[in-house]
BAFI-3210 file (N, C-alpha, C; in Angstrom, 3 decimals, decimal comma, padded with zeros to 6 digits):
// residues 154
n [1|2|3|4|5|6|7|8|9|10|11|12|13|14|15|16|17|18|19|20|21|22|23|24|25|26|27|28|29|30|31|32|33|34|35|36|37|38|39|40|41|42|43|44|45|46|47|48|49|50|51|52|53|54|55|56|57|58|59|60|61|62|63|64|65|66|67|68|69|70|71|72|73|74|75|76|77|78|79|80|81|82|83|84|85|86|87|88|89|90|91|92|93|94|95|96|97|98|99|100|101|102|103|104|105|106|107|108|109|110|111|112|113|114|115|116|117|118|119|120|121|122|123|124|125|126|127|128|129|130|131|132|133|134|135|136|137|138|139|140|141|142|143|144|145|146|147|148|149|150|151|152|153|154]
n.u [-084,976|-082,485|-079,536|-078,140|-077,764|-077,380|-075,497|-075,601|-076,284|-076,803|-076,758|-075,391|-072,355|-073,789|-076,333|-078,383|-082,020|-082,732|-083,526|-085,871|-087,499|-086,667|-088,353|-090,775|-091,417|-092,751|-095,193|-095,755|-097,618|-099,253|-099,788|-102,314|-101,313|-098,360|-098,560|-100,020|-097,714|-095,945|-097,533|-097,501|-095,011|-094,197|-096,246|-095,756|-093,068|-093,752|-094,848|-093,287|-091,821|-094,231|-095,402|-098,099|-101,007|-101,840|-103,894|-104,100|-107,125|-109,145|-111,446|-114,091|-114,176|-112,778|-111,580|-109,888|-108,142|-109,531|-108,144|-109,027|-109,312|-111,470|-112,868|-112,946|-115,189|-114,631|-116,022|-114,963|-114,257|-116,419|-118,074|-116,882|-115,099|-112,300|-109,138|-106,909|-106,780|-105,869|-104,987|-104,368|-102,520|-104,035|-104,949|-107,168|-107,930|-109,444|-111,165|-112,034|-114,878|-116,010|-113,115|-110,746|-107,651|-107,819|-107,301|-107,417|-105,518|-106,954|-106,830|-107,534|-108,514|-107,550|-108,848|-108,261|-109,409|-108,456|-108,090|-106,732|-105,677|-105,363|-103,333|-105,448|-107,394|-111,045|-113,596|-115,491|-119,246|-119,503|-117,595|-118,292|-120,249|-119,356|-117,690|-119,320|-120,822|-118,607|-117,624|-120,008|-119,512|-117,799|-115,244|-111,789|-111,539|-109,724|-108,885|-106,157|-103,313|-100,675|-097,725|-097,274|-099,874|-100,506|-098,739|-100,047|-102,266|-101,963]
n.v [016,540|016,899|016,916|018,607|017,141|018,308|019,737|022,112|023,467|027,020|027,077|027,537|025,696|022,804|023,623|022,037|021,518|024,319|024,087|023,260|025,457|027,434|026,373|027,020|029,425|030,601|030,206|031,814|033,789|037,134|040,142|042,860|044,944|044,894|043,957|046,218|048,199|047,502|047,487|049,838|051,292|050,314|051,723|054,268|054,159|053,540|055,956|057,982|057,407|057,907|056,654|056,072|057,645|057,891|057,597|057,978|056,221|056,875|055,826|056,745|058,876|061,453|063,949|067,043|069,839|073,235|075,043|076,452|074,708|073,540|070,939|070,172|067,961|065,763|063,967|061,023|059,017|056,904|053,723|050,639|051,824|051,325|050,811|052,080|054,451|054,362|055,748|055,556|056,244|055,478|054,335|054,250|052,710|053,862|052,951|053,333|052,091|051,902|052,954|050,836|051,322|053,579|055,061|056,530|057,548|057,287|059,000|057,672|057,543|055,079|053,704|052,267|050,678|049,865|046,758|046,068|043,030|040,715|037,514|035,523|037,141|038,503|040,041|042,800|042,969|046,142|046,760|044,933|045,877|048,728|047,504|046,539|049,145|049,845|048,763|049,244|051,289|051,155|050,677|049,135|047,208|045,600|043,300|042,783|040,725|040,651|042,024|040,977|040,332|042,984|043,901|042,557|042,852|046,193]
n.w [-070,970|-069,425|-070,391|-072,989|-076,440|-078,747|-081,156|-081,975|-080,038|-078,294|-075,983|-072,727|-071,363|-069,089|-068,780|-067,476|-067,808|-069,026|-071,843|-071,311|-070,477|-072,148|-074,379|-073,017|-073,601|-075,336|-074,118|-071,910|-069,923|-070,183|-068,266|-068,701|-067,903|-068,906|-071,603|-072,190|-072,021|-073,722|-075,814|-076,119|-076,148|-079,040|-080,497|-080,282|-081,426|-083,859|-084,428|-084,404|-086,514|-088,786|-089,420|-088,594|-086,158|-083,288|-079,987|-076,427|-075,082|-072,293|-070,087|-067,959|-065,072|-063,736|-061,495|-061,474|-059,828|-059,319|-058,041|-055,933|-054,122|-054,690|-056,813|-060,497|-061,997|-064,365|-067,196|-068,860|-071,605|-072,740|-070,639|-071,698|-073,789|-076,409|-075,883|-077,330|-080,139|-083,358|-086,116|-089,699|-092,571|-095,746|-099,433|-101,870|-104,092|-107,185|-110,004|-113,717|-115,124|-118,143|-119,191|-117,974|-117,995|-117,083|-113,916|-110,484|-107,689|-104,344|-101,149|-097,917|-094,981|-092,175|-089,470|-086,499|-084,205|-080,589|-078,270|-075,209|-074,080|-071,204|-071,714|-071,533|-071,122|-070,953|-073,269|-071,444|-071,100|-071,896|-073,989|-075,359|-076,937|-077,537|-079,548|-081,076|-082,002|-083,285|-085,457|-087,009|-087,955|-089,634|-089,118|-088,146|-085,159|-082,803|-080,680|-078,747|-077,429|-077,509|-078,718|-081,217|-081,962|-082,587|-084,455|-086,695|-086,673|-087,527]
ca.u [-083,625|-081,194|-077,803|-077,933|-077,086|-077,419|-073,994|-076,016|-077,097|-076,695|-076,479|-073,726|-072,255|-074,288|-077,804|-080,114|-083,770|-083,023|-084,533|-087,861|-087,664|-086,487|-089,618|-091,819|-091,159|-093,974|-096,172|-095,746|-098,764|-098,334|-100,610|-102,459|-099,675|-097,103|-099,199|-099,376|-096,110|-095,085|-098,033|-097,577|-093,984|-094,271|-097,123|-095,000|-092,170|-094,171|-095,540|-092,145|-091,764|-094,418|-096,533|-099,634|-100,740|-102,527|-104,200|-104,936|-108,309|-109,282|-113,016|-114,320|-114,563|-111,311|-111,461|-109,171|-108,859|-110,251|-107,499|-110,169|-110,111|-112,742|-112,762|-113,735|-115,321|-114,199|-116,304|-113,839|-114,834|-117,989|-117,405|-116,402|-114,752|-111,002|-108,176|-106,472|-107,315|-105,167|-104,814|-103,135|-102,692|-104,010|-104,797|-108,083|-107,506|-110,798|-111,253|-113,171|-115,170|-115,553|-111,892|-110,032|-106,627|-107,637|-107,398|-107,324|-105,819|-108,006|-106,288|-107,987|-107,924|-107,477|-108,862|-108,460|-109,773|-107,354|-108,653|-105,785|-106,403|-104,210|-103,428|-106,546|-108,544|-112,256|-114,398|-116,928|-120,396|-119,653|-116,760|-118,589|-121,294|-118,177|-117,003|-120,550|-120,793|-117,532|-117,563|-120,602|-119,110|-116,859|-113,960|-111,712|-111,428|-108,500|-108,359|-104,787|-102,928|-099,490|-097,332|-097,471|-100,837|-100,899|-098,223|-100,928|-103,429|-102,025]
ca.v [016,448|017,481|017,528|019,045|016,666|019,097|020,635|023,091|024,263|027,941|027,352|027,502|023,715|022,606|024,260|021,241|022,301|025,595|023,641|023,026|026,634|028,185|025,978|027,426|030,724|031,470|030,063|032,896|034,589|038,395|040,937|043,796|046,023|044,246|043,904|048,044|048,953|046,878|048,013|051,167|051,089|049,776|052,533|055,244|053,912|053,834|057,203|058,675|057,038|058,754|055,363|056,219|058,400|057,363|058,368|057,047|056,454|056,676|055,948|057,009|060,009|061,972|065,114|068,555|070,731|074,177|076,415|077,200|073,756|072,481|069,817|070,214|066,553|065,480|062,861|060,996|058,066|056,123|052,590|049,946|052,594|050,476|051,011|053,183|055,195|054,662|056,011|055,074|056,989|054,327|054,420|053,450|052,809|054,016|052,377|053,460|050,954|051,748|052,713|050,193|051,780|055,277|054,670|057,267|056,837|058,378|059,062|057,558|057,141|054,109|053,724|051,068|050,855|048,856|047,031|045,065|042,321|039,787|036,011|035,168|038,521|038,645|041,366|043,138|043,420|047,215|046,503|043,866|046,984|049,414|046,709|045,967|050,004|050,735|048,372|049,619|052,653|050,491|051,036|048,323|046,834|044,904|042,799|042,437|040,421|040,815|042,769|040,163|040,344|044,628|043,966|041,304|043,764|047,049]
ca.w [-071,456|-068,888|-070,879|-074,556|-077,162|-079,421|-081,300|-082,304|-078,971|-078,090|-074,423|-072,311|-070,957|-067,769|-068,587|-066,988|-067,671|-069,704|-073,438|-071,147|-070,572|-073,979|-075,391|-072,798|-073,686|-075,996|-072,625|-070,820|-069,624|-070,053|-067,439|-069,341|-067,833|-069,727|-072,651|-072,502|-072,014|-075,225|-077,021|-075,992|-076,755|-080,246|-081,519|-080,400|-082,324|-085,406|-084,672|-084,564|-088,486|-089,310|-090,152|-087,799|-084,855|-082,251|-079,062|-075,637|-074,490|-070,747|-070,220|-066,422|-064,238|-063,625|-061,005|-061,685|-058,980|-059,831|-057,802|-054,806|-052,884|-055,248|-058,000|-061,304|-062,704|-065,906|-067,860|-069,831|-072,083|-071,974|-070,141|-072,780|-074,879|-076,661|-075,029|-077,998|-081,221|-084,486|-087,487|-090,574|-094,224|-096,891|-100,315|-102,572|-106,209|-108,016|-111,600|-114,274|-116,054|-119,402|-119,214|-117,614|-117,819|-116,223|-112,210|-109,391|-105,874|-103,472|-099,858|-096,841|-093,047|-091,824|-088,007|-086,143|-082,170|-080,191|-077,308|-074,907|-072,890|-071,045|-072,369|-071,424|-071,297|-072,088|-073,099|-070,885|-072,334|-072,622|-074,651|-076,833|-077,409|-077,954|-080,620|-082,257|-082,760|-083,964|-086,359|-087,567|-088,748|-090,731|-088,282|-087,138|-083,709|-082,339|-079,291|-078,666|-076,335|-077,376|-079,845|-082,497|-082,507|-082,882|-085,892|-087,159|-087,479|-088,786]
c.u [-082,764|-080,223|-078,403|-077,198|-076,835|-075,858|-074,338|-076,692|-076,265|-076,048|-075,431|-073,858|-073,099|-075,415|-078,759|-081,048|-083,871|-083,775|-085,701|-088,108|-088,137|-087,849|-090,598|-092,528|-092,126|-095,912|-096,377|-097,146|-098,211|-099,453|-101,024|-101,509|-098,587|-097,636|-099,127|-098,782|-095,359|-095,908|-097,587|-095,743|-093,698|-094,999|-096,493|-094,102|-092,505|-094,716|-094,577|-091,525|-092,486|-095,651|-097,914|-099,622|-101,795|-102,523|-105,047|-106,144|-108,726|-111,473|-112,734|-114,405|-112,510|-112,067|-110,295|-109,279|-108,774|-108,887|-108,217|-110,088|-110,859|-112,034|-113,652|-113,993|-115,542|-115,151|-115,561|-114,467|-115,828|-117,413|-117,689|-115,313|-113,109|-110,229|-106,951|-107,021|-105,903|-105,470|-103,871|-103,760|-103,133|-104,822|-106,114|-107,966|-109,328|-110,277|-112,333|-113,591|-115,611|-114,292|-110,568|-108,460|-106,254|-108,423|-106,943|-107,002|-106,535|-107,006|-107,215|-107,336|-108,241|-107,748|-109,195|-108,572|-108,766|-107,776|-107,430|-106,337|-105,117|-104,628|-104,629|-107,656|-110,161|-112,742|-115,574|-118,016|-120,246|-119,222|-117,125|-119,510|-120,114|-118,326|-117,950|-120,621|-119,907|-117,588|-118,653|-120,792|-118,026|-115,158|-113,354|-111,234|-110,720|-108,808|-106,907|-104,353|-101,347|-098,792|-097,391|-098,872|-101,084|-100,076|-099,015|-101,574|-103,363|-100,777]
c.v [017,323|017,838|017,402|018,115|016,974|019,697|021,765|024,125|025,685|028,128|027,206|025,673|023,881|023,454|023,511|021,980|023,606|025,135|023,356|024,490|027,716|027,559|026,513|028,443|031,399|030,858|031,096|033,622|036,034|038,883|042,122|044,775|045,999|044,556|045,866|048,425|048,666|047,449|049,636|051,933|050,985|050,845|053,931|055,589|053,939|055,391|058,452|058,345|057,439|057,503|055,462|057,450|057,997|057,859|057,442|057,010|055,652|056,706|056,375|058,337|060,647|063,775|065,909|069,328|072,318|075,384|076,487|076,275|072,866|072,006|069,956|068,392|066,437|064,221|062,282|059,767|057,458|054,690|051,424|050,516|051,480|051,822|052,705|053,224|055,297|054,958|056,224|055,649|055,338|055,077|053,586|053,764|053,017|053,853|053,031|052,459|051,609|052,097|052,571|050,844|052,992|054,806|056,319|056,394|058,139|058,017|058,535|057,541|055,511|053,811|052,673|050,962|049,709|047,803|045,677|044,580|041,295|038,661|036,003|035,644|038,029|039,710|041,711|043,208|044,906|047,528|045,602|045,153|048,056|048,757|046,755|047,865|050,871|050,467|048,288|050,584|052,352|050,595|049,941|048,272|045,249|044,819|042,359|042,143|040,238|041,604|042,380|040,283|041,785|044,546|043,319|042,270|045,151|046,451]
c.w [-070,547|-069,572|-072,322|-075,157|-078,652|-080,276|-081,651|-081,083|-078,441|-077,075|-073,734|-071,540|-069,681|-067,569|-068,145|-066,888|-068,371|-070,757|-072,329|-071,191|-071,606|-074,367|-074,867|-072,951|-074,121|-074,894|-072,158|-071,012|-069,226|-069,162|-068,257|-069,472|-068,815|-071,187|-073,125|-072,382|-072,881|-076,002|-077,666|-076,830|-078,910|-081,367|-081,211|-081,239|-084,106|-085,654|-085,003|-085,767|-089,284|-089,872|-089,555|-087,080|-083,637|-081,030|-077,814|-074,893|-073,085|-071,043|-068,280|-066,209|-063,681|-062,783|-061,172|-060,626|-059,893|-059,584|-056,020|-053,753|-053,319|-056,292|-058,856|-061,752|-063,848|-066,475|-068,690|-070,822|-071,656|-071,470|-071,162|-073,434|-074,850|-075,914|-076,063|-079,518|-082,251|-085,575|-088,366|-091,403|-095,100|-098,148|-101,008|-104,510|-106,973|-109,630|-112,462|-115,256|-117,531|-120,264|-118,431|-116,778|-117,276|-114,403|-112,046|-107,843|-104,932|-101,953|-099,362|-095,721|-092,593|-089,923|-087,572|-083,943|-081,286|-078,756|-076,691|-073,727|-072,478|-071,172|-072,312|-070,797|-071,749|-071,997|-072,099|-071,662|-073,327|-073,860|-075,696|-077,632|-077,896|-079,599|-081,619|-082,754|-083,784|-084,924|-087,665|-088,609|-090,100|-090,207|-088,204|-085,995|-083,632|-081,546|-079,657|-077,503|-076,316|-078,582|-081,422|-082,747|-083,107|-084,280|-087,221|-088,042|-087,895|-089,501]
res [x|x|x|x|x|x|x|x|x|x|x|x|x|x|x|x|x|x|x|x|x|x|x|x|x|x|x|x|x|x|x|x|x|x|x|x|x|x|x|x|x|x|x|x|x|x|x|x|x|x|x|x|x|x|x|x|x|x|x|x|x|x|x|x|x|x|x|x|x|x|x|x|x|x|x|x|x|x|x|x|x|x|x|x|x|x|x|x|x|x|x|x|x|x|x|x|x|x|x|x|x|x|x|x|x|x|x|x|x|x|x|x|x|x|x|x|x|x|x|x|x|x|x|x|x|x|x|x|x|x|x|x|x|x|x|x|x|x|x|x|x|x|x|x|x|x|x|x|x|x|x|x|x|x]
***
């Protein structure tokens, strides 16, 4: 559709080819980069509300120098380890059964491992082993490939 026959169209007169565009929009292939600079963006913003806190995790080898010339070597995460570490306040309602009407909320932590990948990211093995132990602990683990999906899942 070259010319808008639309009256409802947004666009300014003489947009040929912008509606293939506008529709392609949710096409777009994002680059992990992208993908972390929105995520990253986004969990800050909640952290500054006070709704989570979260922390970023570097896996690999990282050198320091000492002062002297020399390098201290840092071990930093194991290789798989998710990309970031959240935690959220939540809430467990304990019941008592033979009376119904007397509840307790119990505080919890809510942690959820984050792991970002682009459009069409896959996991490394380490990262599937990461995933299979976290979730062992009863943790969850997020692959995320765009912000909608990080709002998805906390």
């Amino acid at each position: 559709m070259s010319k808008c026959e639309s009256e409802h169209c947004f666009l300014p007169k003489g947009h040929d080819g912008l509606h293939q565009a506008v529709a392609r929009v949710y096409d777009i292939k994002l680059t992990e980069a992208e993908v972390k600079r929105s995520v990253e963006d986004y969990l800050q913003i909640a952290q500054n509300q006070g709704h989570l806190t979260f922390l970023r995790l570097n896996s690999g080898v990282a050198f320091m120098p000492s002062g002297k010339g020399k390098f201290y070597k840092i071990q930093l995460c194991p290789p798989g380890t998710a990309d970031y570490l959240v935690i959220q306040r939540g809430n467990v309602e304990m019941f008592n059964i033979t009376q119904p009407k007397i509840s307790k909320s119990l505080p919890i932590a809510i942690v959820t491992f984050i792991e970002l990948k682009k459009t069409k990211g896959k996991q490394s093995p380490e990262q599937v082993e990461f995933e299979s132990m976290i979730t062992s602990f009863n943790c969850r683990y997020v692959i995320v490939k765009s912000v909608s999906d990080l709002e998805e899942a906390l």
